[in-house]
N, C-alpha and C positions, 0 to 999 in steps of 0.2 A: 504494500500500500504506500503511496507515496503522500509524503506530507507537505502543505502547502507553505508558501513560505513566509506566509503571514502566522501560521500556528506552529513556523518554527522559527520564529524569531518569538514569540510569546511562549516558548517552551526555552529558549534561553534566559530570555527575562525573570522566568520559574524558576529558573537553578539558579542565576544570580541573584537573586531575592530572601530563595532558601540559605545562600550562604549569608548573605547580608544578616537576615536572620538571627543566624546560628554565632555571627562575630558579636552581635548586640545580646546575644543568652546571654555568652563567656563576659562580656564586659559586666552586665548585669552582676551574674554570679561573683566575678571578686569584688563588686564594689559593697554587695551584703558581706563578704568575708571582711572587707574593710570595717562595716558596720558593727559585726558582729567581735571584730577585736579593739573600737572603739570603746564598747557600751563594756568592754570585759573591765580593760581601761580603767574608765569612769568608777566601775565597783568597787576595784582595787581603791582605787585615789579617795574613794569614800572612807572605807574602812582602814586608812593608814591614820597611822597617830602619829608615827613619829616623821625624819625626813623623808622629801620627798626629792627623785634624782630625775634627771630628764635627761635623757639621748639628746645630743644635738652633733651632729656629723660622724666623730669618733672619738669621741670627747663626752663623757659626763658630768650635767652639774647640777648643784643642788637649787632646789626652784622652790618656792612656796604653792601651796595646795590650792589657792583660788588660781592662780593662772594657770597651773594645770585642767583644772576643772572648764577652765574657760577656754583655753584651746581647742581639749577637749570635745566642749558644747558647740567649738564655730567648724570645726573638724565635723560633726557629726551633719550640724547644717547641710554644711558639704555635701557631706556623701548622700541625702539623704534626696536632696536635688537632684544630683545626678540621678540617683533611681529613680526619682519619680519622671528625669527627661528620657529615660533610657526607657523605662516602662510607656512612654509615649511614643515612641520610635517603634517598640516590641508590638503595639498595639495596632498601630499605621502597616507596620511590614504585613501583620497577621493575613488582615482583611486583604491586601494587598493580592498576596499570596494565595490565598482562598479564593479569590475573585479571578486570578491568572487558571486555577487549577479549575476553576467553571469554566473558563471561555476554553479554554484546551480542550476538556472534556465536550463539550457541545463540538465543538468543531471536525473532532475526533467520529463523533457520533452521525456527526453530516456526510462526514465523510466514507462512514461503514454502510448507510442506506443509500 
């Protein structure tokens, strides 16, 4: 059967889409791992009493608990942006995707009757 070149260029557009897709999951997915080792963070920095040390390149130093706590809080802003842009992108692609996989499919179907 041969296929049209209008439903094989909308079957390329499908596979680039699916990838496009699947590069915005991965990005999603470490920016919750980000999330997920901010908020760990934050519990710690809550329940410490005594000093509090801060990574800064390769060097550590002693920092006080509120600007921790507040980097922290503008850190997690951050991240929390990003996923909700990335979850709009994820959401855009889906339909996208779905909508390429109906016109394939019907054209496919036109093309077997």
């Amino acid at each position: 059967m041969k296929i049209e070149k209008e439903t094989q260029d909308k079957i390329q557009e499908l596979q680039i889409s699916e990838q496009t897709l699947q590069n915005i999951l991965l990005q999603k997915q470490a920016f919750q791992f980000e999330m997920n080792e901010i908020e760990s963070c934050m519990g710690e920095v809550e329940k410490s009493q005594g000093d509090i040390f801060k990574i800064a390149g390769q060097i550590m130093l002693k920092t006080d608990k509120k600007s921790v706590q507040k980097d922290l809080e503008e850190k997690k802003k951050l991240v929390e942006l990003r996923i909700k842009t990335i979850e709009k992108q994820e959401s855009l692609l889906k339909d996208k995707v779905s909508s390429l996989r109906k016109n394939i499919d019907d054209s496919l179907a036109k093309k077997e009757k």
